[in-house]
KOLDREN-905882 format. One line per field, with one value per residue (C-alpha): residue number from 1; y, z, x. Coordinates in Angstrom, 3 decimals, m for minus. Example, Ala and Ser with C-alpha at 12.3 -4.5 7.8 and 13.67 -1.06 7.14 Angstrom:
2
num: 1|2
yy: m4.500|m1.060
zz: 7.800|7.140
xx: 12.300|13.670
***
This chain:
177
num: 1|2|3|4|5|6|7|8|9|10|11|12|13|14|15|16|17|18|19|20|21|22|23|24|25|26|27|28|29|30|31|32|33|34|35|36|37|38|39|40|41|42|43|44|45|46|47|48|49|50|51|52|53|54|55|56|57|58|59|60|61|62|63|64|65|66|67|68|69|70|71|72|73|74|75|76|77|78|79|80|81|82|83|84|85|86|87|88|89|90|91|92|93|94|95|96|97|98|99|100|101|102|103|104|105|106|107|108|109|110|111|112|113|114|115|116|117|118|119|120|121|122|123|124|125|126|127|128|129|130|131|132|133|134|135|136|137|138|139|140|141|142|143|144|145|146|147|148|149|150|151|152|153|154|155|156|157|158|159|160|161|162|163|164|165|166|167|168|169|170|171|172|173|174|175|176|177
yy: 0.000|3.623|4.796|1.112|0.193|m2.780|m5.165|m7.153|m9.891|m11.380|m14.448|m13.980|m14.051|m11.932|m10.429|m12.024|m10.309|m11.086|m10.248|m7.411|m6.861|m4.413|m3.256|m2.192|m0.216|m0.874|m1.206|0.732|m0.884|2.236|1.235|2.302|0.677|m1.114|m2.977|m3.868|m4.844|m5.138|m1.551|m0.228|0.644|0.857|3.012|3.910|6.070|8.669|10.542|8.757|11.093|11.981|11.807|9.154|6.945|10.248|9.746|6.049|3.426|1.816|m1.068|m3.617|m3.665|m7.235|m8.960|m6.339|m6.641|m3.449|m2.052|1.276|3.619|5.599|3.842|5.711|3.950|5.568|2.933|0.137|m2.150|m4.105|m4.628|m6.552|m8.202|m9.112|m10.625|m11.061|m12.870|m16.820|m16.691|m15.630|m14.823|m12.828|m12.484|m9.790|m8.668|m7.367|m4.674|m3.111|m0.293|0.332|3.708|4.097|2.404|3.895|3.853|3.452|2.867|0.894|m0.270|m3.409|m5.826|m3.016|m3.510|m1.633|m1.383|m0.991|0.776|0.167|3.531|1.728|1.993|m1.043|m3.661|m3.400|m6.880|m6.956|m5.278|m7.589|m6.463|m8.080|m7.453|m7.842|m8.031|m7.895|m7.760|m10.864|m9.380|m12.588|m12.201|m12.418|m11.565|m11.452|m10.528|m11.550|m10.145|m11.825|m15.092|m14.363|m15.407|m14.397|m15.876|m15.110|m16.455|m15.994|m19.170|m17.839|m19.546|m17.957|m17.450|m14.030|m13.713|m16.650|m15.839|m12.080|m11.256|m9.910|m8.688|m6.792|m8.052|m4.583|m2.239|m4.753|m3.423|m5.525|m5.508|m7.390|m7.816|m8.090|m6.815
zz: 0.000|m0.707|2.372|3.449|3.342|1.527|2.128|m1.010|0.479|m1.001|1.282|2.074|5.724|5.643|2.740|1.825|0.482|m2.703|m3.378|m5.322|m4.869|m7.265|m6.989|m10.258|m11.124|m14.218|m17.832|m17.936|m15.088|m13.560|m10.394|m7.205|m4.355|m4.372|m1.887|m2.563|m0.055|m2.087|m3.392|0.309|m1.259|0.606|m1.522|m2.598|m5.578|m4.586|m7.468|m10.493|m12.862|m11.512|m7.962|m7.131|m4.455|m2.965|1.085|0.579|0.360|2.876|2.123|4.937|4.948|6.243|3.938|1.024|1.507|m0.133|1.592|m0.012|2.698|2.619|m1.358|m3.617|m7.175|m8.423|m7.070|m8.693|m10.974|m11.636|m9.521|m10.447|m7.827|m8.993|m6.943|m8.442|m6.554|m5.301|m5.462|m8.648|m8.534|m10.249|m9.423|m10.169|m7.970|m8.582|m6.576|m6.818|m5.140|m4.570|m3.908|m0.565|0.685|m0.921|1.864|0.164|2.240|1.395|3.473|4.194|1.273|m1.495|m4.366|m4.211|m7.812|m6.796|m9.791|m11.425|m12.955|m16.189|m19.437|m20.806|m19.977|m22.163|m22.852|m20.162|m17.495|m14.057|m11.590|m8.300|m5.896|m2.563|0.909|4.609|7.002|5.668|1.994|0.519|m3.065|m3.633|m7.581|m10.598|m14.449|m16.063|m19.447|m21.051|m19.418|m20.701|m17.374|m14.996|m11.844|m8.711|m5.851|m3.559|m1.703|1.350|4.555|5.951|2.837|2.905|m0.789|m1.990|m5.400|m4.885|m6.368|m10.414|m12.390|m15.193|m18.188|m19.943|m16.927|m14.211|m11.282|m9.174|m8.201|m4.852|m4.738|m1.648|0.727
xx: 0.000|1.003|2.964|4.580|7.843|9.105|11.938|13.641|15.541|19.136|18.060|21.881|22.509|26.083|28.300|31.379|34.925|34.425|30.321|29.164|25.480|23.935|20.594|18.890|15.528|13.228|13.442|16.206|18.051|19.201|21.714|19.653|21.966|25.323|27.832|31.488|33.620|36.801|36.055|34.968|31.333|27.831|25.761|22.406|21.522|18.868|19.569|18.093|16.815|13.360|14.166|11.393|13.932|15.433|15.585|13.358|16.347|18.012|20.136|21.730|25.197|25.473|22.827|22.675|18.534|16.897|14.202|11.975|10.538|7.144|6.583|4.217|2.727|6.057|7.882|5.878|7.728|10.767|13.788|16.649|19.536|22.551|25.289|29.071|31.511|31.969|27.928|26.673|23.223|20.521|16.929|14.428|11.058|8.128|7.104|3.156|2.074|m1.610|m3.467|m4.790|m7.764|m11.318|m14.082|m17.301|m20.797|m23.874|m27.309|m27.554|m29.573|m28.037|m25.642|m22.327|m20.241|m16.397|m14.799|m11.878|m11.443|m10.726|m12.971|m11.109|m9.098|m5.639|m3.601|m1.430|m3.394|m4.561|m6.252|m6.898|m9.836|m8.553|m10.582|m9.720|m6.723|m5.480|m5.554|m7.299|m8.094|m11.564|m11.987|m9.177|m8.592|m5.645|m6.060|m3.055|m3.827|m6.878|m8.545|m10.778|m11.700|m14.318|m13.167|m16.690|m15.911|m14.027|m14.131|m17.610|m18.823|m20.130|m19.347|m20.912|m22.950|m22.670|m19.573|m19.968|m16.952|m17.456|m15.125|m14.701|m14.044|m12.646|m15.093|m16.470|m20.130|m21.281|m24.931|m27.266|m24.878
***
């Protein structure tokens, strides 16, 4: 969610001599945060050209683990880890960002329509309805899967027949509230 913080893991418990980590951002693979211990370098990059990380990175100087303070939807997107050194690695992560939580209120018995905000679904988009504390997914489109998918059967079934995605816009409609 906008405003959390979020920790990318090397699943390295302590840097070695000999390990580079590098931390990269997006398409372009701009270098956000680096260590090397031959070199004597702990680093992160607040600077990239539009400012977006300044003041939000914090990297661990005994596991190389990223983590991104306060994250807005700017921060959304690729991140690539590579580690050089008697462990060569590479992974990248995914990182979303959602907008803050919409409050929206309804009498009991109504319909409520959640909207999207979309007029139409574009190839890659997916969207994922999600509900509670625990975050459980409840509703998704997967355009390029070309799936879609109600998921009304959680474990006190309060959803159960009432959930209705609409196919164009992604919103969700839950009936008889």
């Amino acid at each position: 969610m906008e405003g959390d913080s979020v920790t990318l893991n090397t699943d390295l418990t302590e840097i070695h001599e000999d390990d580079e980590i590098l931390w990269k951002y997006g398409a372009e693979n701009s270098l956000i945060a680096q260590i090397s211990r031959t070199a004597g370098i702990s680093s992160t990059s607040d600077d990239v050209p539009d400012g977006r990380f300044r003041d939000r990175l914090k990297l661990d100087d005994q596991t190389g683990s990223l983590t991104i303070t306060n994250t807005t939807t700017e921060h959304a997107g690729d991140y690539k880890l590579v580690i050089r050194g008697a462990k060569r690695s590479s992974k990248t992560f995914n990182v979303s960002v959602y907008d803050a939580v919409k409050s929206v209120s309804v009498m009991e018995g109504d319909s409520v329509t959640l909207n999207s905000d979309l007029t139409e679904m574009m190839d890659e988009d997916l969207i994922y309805w999600r509900f509670g504390n625990e975050n459980t997914v409840i509703a998704e489109i997967d355009v390029l899967a070309d799936r879609i998918t109600v998921y009304d059967d959680v474990p006190d079934g309060r959803f159960r027949d009432r959930l209705k995605l609409d196919h164009q816009t992604g919103s969700l409609t839950i009936t008889n509230t």
